[in-house]
Structure formats: structure tokens, C-alpha cells
C-alpha positions as CSV (number, residue, x, y, z in Angstrom):
1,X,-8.0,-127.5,-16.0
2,X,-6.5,-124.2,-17.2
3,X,-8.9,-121.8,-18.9
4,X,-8.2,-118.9,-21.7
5,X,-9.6,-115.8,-21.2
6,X,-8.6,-111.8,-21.3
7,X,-6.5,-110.6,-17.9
8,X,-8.7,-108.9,-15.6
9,X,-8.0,-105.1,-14.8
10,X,-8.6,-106.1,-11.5
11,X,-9.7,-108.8,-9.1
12,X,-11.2,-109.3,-6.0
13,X,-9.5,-111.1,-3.5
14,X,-10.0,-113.3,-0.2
15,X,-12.9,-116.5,0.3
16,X,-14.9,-114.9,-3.1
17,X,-11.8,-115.4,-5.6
18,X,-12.7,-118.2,-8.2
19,X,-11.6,-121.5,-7.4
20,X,-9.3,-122.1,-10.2
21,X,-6.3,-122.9,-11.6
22,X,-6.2,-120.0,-15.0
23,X,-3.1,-119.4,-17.3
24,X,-3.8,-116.5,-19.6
25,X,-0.2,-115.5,-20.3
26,X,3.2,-117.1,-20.5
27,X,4.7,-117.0,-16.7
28,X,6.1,-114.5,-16.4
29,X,3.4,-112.3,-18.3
30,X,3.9,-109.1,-19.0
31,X,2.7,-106.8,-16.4
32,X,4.8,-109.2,-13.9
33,X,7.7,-108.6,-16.2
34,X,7.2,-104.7,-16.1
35,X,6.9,-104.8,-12.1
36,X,10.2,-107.0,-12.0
37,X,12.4,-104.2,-13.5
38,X,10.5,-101.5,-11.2
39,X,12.0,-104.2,-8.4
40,X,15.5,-104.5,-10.2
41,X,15.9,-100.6,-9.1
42,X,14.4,-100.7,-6.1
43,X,14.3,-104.0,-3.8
44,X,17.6,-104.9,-2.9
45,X,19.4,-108.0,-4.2
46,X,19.5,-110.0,-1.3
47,X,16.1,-110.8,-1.3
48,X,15.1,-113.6,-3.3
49,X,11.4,-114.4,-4.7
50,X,10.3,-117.8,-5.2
51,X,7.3,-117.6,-8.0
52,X,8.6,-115.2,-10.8
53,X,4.7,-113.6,-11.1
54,X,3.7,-110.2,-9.3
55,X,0.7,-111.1,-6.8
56,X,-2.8,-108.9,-6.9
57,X,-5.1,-111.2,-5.2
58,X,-5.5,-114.3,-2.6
59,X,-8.0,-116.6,-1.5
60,X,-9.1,-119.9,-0.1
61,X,-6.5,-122.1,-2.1
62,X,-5.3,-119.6,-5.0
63,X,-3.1,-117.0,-5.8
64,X,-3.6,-114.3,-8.9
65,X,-1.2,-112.4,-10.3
66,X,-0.9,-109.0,-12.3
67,X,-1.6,-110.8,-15.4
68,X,-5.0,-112.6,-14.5
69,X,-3.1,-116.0,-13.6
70,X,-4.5,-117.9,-11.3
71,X,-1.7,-120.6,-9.4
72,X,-2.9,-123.1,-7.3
73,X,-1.4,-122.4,-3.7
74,X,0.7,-124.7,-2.4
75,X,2.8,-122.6,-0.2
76,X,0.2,-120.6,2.2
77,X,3.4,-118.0,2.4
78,X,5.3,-120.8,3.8
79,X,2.7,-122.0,6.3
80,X,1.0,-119.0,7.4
81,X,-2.1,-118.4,5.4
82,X,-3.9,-121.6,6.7
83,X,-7.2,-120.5,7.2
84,X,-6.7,-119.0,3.8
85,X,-5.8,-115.4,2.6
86,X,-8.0,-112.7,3.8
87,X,-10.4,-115.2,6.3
88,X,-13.7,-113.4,6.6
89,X,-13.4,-113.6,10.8
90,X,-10.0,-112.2,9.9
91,X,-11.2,-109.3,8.0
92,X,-14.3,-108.1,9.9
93,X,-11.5,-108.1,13.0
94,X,-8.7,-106.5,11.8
95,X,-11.0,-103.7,10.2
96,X,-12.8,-103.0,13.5
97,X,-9.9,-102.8,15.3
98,X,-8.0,-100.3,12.6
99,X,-11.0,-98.2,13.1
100,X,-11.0,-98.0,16.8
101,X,-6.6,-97.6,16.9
102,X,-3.7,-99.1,14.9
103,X,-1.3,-99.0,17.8
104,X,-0.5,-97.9,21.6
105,X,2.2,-100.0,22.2
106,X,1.5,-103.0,25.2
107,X,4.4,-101.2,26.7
108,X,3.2,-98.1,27.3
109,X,-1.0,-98.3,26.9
110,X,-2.2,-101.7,27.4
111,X,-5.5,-103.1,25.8
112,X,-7.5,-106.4,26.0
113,X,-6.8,-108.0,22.3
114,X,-3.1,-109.1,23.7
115,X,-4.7,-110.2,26.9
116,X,-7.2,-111.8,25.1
117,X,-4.5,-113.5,22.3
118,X,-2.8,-114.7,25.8
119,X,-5.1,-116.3,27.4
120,X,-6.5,-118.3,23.8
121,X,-3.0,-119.3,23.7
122,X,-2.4,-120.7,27.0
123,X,-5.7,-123.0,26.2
124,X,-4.3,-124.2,22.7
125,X,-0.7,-125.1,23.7
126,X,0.4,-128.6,25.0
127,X,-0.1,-129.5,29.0
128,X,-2.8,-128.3,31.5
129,X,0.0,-126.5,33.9
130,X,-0.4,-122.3,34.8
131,X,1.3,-120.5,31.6
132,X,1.8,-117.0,30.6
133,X,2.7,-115.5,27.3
134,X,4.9,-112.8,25.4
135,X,3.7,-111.3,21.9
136,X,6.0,-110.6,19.9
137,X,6.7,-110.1,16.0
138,X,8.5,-113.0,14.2
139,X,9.6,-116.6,14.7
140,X,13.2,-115.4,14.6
141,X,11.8,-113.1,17.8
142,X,10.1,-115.6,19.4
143,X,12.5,-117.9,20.0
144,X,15.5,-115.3,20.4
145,X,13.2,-114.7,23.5
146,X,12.8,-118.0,24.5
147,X,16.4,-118.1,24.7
148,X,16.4,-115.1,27.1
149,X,13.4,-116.7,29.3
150,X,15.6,-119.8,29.5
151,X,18.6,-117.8,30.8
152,X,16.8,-115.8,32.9
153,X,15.1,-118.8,34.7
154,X,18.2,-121.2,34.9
155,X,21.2,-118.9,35.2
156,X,22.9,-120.5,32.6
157,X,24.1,-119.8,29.2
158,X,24.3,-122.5,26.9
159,X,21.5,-123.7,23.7
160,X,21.8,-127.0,22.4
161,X,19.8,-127.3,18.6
162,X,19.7,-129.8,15.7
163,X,21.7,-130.6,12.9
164,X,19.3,-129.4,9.8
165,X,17.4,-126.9,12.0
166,X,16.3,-123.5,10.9
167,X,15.2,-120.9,13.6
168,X,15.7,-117.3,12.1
169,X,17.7,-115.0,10.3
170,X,18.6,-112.7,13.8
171,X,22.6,-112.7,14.8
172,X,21.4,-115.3,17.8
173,X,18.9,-117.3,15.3
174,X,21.6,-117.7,12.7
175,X,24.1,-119.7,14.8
176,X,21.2,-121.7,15.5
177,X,20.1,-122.5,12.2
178,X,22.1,-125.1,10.7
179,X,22.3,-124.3,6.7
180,X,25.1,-121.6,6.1
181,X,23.7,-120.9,1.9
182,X,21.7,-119.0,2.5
183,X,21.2,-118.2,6.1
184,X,24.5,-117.6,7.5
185,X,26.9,-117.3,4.3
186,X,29.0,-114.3,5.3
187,X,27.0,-112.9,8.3
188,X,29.6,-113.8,11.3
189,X,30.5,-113.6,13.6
190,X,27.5,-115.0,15.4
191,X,26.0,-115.2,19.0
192,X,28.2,-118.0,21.2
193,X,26.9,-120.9,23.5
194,X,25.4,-122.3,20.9
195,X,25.8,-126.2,20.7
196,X,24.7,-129.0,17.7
197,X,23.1,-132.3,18.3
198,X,22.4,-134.8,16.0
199,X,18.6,-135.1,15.3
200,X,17.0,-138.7,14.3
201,X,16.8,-138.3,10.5
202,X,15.3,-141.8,9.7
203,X,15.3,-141.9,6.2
204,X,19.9,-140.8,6.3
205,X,20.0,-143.0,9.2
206,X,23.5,-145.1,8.0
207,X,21.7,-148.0,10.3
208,X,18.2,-148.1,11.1
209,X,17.6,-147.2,14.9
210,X,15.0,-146.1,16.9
211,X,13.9,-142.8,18.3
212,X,15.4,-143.7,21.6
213,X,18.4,-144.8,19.9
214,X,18.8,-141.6,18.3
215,X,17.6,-139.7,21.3
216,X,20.5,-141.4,23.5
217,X,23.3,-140.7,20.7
218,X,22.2,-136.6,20.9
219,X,22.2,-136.5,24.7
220,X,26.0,-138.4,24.7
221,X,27.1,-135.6,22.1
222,X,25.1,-132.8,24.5
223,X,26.9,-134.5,28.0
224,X,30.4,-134.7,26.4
225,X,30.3,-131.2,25.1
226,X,28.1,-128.9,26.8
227,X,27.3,-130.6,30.2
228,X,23.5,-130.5,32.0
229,X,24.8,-128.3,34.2
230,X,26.1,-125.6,32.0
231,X,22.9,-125.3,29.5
232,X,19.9,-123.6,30.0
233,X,17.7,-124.7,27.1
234,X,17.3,-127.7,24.4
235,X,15.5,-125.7,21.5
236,X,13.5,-128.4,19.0
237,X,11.3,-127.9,15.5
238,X,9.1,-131.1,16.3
239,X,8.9,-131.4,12.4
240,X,11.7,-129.9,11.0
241,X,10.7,-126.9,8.4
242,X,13.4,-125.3,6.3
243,X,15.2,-128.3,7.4
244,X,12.9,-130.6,5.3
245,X,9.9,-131.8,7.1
246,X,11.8,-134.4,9.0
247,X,9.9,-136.2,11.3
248,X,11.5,-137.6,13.9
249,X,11.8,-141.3,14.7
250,X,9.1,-142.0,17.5
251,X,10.5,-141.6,21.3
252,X,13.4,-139.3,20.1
253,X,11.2,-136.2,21.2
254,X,10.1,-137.9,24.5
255,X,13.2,-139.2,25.4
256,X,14.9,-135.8,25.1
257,X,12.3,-133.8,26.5
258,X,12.9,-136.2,29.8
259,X,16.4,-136.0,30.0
260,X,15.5,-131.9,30.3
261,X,13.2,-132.4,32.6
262,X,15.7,-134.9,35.1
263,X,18.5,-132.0,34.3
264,X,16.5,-128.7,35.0
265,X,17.0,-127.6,31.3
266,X,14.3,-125.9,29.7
267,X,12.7,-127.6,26.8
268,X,11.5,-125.2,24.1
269,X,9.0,-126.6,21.4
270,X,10.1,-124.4,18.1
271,X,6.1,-124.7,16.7
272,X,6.6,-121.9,14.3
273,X,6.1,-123.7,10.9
274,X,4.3,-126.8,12.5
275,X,1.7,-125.0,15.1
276,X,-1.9,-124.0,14.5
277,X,-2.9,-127.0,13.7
278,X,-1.0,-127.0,10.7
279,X,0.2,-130.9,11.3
280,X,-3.2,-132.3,12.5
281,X,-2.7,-131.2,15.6
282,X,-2.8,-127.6,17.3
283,X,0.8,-127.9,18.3
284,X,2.7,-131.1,16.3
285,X,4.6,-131.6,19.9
286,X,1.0,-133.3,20.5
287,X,2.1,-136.2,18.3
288,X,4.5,-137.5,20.5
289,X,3.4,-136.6,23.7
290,X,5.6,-134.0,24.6
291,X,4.4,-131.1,26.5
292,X,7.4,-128.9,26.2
293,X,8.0,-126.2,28.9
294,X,8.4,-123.5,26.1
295,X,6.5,-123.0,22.6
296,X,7.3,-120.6,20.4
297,X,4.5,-120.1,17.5
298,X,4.3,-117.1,14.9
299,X,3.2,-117.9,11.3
300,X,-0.4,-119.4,11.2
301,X,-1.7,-118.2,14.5
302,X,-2.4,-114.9,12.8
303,X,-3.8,-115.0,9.6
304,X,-1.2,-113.1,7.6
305,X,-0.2,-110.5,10.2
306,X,3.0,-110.3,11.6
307,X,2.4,-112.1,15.3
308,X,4.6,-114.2,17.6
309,X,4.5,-115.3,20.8
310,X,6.5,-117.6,23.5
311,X,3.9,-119.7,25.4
312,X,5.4,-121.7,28.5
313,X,5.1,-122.3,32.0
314,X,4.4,-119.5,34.5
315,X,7.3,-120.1,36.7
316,X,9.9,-119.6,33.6
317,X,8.2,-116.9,31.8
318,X,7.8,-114.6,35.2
319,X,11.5,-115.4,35.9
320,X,12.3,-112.3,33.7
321,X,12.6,-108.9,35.5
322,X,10.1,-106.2,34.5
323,X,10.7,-104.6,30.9
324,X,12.9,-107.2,30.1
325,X,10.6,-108.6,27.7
326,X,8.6,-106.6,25.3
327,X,9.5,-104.6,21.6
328,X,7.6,-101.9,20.3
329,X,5.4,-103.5,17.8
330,X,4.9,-106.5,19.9
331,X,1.4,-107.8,20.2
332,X,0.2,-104.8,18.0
333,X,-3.8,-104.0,18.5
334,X,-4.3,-104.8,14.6
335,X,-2.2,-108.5,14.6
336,X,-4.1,-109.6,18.5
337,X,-6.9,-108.8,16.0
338,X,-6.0,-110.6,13.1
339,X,-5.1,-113.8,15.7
340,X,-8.3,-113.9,17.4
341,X,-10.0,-113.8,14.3
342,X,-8.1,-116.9,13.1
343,X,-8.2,-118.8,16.1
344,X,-11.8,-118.4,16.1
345,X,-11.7,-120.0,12.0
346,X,-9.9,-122.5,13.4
347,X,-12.4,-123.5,16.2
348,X,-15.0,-122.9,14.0
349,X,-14.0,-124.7,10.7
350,X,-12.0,-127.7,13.2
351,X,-9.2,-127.2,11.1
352,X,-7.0,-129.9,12.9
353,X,-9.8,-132.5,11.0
354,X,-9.0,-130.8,7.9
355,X,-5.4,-131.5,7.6
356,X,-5.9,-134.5,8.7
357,X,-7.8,-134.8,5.6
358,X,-5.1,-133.3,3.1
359,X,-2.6,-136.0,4.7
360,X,-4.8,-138.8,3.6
361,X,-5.2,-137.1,0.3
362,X,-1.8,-136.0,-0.2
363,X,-0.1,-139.3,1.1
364,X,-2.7,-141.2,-1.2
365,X,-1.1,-139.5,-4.3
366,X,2.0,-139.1,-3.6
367,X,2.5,-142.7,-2.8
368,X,1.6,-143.9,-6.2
369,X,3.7,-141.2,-7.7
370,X,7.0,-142.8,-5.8
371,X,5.7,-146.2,-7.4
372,X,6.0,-144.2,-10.5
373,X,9.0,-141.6,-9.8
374,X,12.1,-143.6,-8.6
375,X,13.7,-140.2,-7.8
376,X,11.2,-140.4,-4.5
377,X,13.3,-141.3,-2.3
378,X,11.0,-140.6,1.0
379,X,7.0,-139.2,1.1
380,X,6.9,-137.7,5.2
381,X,5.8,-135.2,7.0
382,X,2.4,-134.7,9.0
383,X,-1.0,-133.1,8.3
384,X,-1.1,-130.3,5.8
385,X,2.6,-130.2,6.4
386,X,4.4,-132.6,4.2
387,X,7.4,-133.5,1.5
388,X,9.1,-135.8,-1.0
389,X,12.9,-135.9,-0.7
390,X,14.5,-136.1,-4.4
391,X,17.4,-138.4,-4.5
392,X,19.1,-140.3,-7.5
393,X,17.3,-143.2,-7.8
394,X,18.4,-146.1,-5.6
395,X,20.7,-144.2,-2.9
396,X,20.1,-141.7,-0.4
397,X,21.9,-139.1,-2.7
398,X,20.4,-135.7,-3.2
399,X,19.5,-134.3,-6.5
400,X,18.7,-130.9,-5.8
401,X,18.9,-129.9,-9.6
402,X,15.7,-132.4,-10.3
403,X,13.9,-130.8,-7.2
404,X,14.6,-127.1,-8.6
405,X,13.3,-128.3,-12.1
406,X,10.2,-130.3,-10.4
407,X,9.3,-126.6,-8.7
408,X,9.6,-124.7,-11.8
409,X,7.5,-127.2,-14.1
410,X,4.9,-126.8,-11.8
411,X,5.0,-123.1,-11.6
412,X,5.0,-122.6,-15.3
413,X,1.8,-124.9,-15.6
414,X,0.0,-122.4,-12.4
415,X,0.7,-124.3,-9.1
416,X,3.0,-122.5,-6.5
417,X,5.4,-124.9,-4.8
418,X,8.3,-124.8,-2.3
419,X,11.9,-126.5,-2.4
420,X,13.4,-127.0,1.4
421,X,15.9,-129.3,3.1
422,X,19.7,-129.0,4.2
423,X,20.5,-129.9,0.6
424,X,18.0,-128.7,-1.5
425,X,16.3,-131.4,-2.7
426,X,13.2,-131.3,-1.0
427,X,9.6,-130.5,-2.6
428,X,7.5,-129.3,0.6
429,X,3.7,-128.8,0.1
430,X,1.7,-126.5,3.0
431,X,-1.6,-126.0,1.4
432,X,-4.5,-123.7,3.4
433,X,-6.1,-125.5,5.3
434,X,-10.0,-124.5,3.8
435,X,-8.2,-125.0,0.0
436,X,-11.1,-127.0,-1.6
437,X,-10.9,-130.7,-2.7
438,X,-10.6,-130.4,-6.1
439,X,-7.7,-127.9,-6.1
440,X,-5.7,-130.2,-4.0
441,X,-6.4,-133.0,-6.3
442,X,-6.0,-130.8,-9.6
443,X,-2.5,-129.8,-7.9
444,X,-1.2,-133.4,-7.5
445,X,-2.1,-134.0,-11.2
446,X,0.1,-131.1,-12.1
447,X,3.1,-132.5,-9.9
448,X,2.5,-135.9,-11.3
449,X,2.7,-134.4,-15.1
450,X,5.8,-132.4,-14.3
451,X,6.9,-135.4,-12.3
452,X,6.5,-137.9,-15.1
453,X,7.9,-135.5,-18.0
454,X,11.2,-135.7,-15.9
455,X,11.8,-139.1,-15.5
């Protein structure tokens, strides 16, 4: 329930931060409003904000702004905040290690922390086999090197990816994602050897077919086009992210990760959005049985920091000559810091079990509110990672208008929320993983009001 009271002059953030969902001012309130013509001058146009508030603190489940509003989070800053904004193991981590040095570069002055992020990483991802890892700084990094590992190890030069996929805003990362507003919309030229598949969508399926089906029908387009022999690397989101928290058809995953395997092409888990146990899972290739030869991870597995890494199979990632992978920042002191800490919230908190938990929650509610909501056209997704897909009732037809007014009903009555999918019309929920029952519930009685206001 919202509460009345006088905005705080200031308020303290991380696990401490009061559990609540508070309006005190209209949204935006005034102090947001000041900061957003401070921004006008000085952020550049091109980038966009989601929640039209100023942020001063974070924690557990919640976000505050300038004002003294308190939002429900429903976004975790698009899946990386799971073990909630400024995690105590986090904290006490990252400040030892800015005391003791901020930065050496791997590069030039080694130190354990990246070792140490390494080696937890090579435990956590899919399959028992010898792996090493590369740190590195973002998603869009991550898998731009995976690409590179693949070359390197194959010798050839062509990446198949997914109709709906999203995999970075780099020049290589943009022809791989497959939305051109606003990823790619006047960017060109982009990187070449990149080839599309179609990915088993089940609920835009003209026909319904299996995951084998759909499997078979992206290999035929991959054989006619690009040829086994000519591609070095198949590069999958196992749940699709910006793409709309597709899930594929079970098999498709499988089945394509053993036509790799019979062709000597390098199978690349994308884990970014859906890794660190996000889905249920510590990797959501787990689902489906899939132990990919490459995963690339980055969002959750730090806490907030800016971290990436590729994680894969010795033999691939040691096909690279020396210095050809690395960055400056890469692996920085601070970020190893930040990830061990997490990982260790993660262990310690079994955080898997808890989105497991949110799913039963989640899918509980937002069943009934499809019963309710005929624009529901689908409820998917997996663990702490799921979505409804807004469609005119009756058809598969988007409505991405209704998902755009959905997002900002529920952001004027103080719970953050995302839109996603190829078309727009997707509501996508990735709540922290340690957010407390009652928020998650009050949440879904906001969506629900907002829901049921629209119909």
C-alpha cells in the first residue's frame, strides 16, 4: 500500500532500505523534474531512460528516487541486480579491494581475484569438461569474443543467430541482433558473415510443431545458405531477452547443439540476461540439457559492476595466440571483487530455489490475470525471468500501444517495469532475486489494477 509522508533529504541505500512501495509526489516529482533539464543539456539524446524519476537509493526489491518515492523493482537494471542492489558480501568486497588497488590491468600486473572469478566460473557453467575463461567488460564484449575464440579455433568465418535475438550494440553485435529500431536504425554498415535462422517461437508458430521440428527447419535454412563447413560458430540466447523471453519449444536447443557438435561448429550459449541463476538454474542452457561449448555471461554475475566473461572448453579458448584476447579494463580488481562477492550470495542464499519460487508466484498470478485480461496472449518465460505478450484479443497480433500504456500505469502507481520483444508488446518482469514476498505480491496487484483499468 502507498504511504504519505515528507521526501527525505536523503536515504540510505542497499539490504537496510525500507521494504515499501511510497508515493509522496506526482511521478515525475519535482526534484526528478529539475535533474531532467540538468540532463536535457548535458546527456546526449540518444540515450533513452525507461522510469521518468531520478534514482538516489537501492535495495533488496526497491528503488527510491530524488523525491522520497519508493517503486517496487521489477527490472533489477534489466537482470543484473539479482542478489539485490548493494549485497552486503558485495559491499564488504568491493570496498576491501578499492582499498588495497582499483586497477593494474590483468594485462600488464596480474592478481588472484580474476583467477579466482575463473576458476568459480568454470565450476558454475554447464558440463564437467577442462574450461578456461576470459573477463571482460559487457555482454556486447563477451560474445564479440566468443566470436573471435570460435574463428580462431575453427578457421572459419561465418556466425549463424536467431530471428528476434539481441546480442549488443558493438558494430559485430549489431548485425547479430535482429531488431533494427533501435539497435541498428542507421548504424551500417555492419560486420559480414553474419547469417539468420529461424528460432522455434511456439506461441507465432503458423502450425504447431515441435522443438525438433523447428530445430530441423533452422538447420535446412543454415545448410542451404551458410554450409557446415564454412561456419565457425551457432550463437544462441537459450531464453531469448530483448527478444521477448521466448522459450524455445523443447529439443530445439538439443537438437541444434548436436548438429554443431556432428559438424565441428562451435556452439556458444549467449547466458547474458538468463545466467546466474536468474531462470532457476545457474545457466538456463541447464533446462534442456545442453552443455554448450561456449557461455558468455555478464549482467548478474557481478552485482552491479561492469563484468563479462566467455566460459568454454579449454581446447577452444587456448586456440587464441597470446594477447589476442584481453582489453584494458577487463577483469578489473574492483568487478573480480564485486563477482566473488555475489557468487558467494548466491551459494549462500541458494538463489536458484528462489526463482524457482518467484515462477510459482508469478505464474500463479499472472495466470488468473490472462483469465481476466484477454489482451494475454501468452504468460512464458523461466524462473525470475518471465513475460506476458500483449496481443489484440483473439489473434496473435501485437498491440504494442497497450504494452507501452500497461508499463506507464504501473510506473505512475510506484512499480518499475520493462517492455521487450521484436515488436514491442511484451511486459517482461526480472525481479532480485532476495525481493521479499510481499513486494512481489503487492507488485502483481499493481499490474492487475493497471491491467483491469485498460480493458
Amino acid at each position: 500500500m502507498t504511504t504519505e509522508s515528507a521526501a527525505p533529504a536523503r536515504v540510505a541505500g542497499g539490504p537496510d532500505l525500507p521494504q515499501e512501495r511510497r508515493l509522496v509526489t506526482e511521478i515525475p516529482g519535482p526534484r526528478s523534474r529539475a535533474m531532467h533539464e540538468r540532463r536535457l543539456a548535458a546527456v546526449a539524446a540518444g540515450v533513452g531512460s525507461t522510469l521518468p524519476v531520478y534514482v538516489e537509493a537501492a535495495g533488496g526489491g526497491v528503488v527510491v528516487d530524488v523525491d522520497g518515492n519508493s517503486f517496487i523493482d521489477l527490472a533489477s537494471g534489466i537482470a543484473v541486480t539479482s542478489v539485490g542492489n548493494s549485497a552486503p558480501e558485495v559491499v564488504s568486497r568491493v570496498t576491501e579491494q578499492v582499498a588495497a588497488f582499483t586497477h593494474t590491468c590483468f594485462m600488464v600486473a596480474p592478481y588472484e581475484g580474476y583467477v579466482e572469478v575463473c576458476e568459480k566460473l568454470a565450476q558454475l557453467t554447464p558440463g564437467d569438461h577442462a574450461k578456461k575463461t576470459a573477463l571482460f567488460n559487457s555482454g556486447a564484449e563477451a560474445v564479440e569474443n566468443a566470436v573471435k575464440v570460435a574463428r580462431s579455433y575453427t578457421g572459419r568465418d561465418a556466425v549463424v543467430v536467431f530471428d528476434h535475438a539481441y546480442h549488443g550494440r558493438t558494430n559485430l553485435t549489431m548485425a547479430m541482433t535482429a531488431k533494427n529500431m533501435p539497435y541498428k536504425d542507421g548504424f551500417g554498415p555492419f560486420a559480414g558473415e553474419v547469417y539468420r535462422a529461424p528460432i522455434s517461437y511456439p506461441f507465432r508458430e503458423p502450425v504447431e510443431i515441435t522443438g525438433e521440428q523447428a530445430a530441423a527447419r533452422a538447420i535446412d535454412v543454415v545448410e542451404k545458405q551458410v554450409g557446415a563447413a564454412n561456419l565457425a560458430c551457432v550463437v544462441i540466447e537459450p531464453v531469448l531477452g530483448e527478444g521477448g523471453f521466448v522459450v524455445p519449444a523443447p529439443g530445439f536447443l538439443s537438437t541444434v547443439a548436436a548438429w554443431c557438435r556432428a559438424n565441428g561448429v562451435v556452439f556458444v550459449a549467449d547466458e547474458i540476461q538468463s545466467g546466474m541463476c536468474r531462470t532457476g538454474a545457474w545457466f538456463a542452457s541447464e533446462h534442456d540439457d545442453v552443455v554448450p561449448d561456449l557461455v558468455t555471461v555478464a549482467k548478474g554475475v557481478a552485482g552491479g559492476l561492469p563484468l563479462a566473461a566467455v566460459v568454454g572448453r579449454a581446447e577452444i579458448m587456448d586456440s587464441v595466440h597470446g594477447g589476442g584476447l584481453g582489453g584494458t579494463y577487463g577483469g578489473n580488481p574492483v568487478a573480480c571483487a564485486a563477482a566473488l562477492g555475489a557468487i558467494a550470495t548466491m551459494e549462500q542464499l541458494d538463489l536458484n530455489a528462489a526463482a524457482r519460487r518467484i515462477e510459482a508466484t508469478m505464474r500463479d498470478r499472472l495466470g488468473t490475470l490472462a483469465e481476466k485480461f484477454p489482451a494475454i496472449g501468452e504468460v512464458r518465460g523461466r524462473g525470475a525471468m518471465l513475460a506476458i505478450e500483449l496481443v489484440e484479443p483473439g489473434t496473435t497480433t501485437p498491440d504494442a500501444a497497450l504494452a507501452g500504456r500497461l508499463s506507464a500505469g504501473c510506473h505512475q502507481r510506484g512499480v518499475l517495469t520493462l517492455t521487450c520483444g521484436t515488436y514491442g508488446n511484451v511486459l517482461r518482469f526480472l525481479p532480485s532475486l532476495v525481493m521479499p514476498e510481499h513486494l512481489l505480491h503487492e507488485a502483481l496487484d499493481v499490474i492487475e489494477e493497471v491491467a483491469l483499468t485498460l480493458v
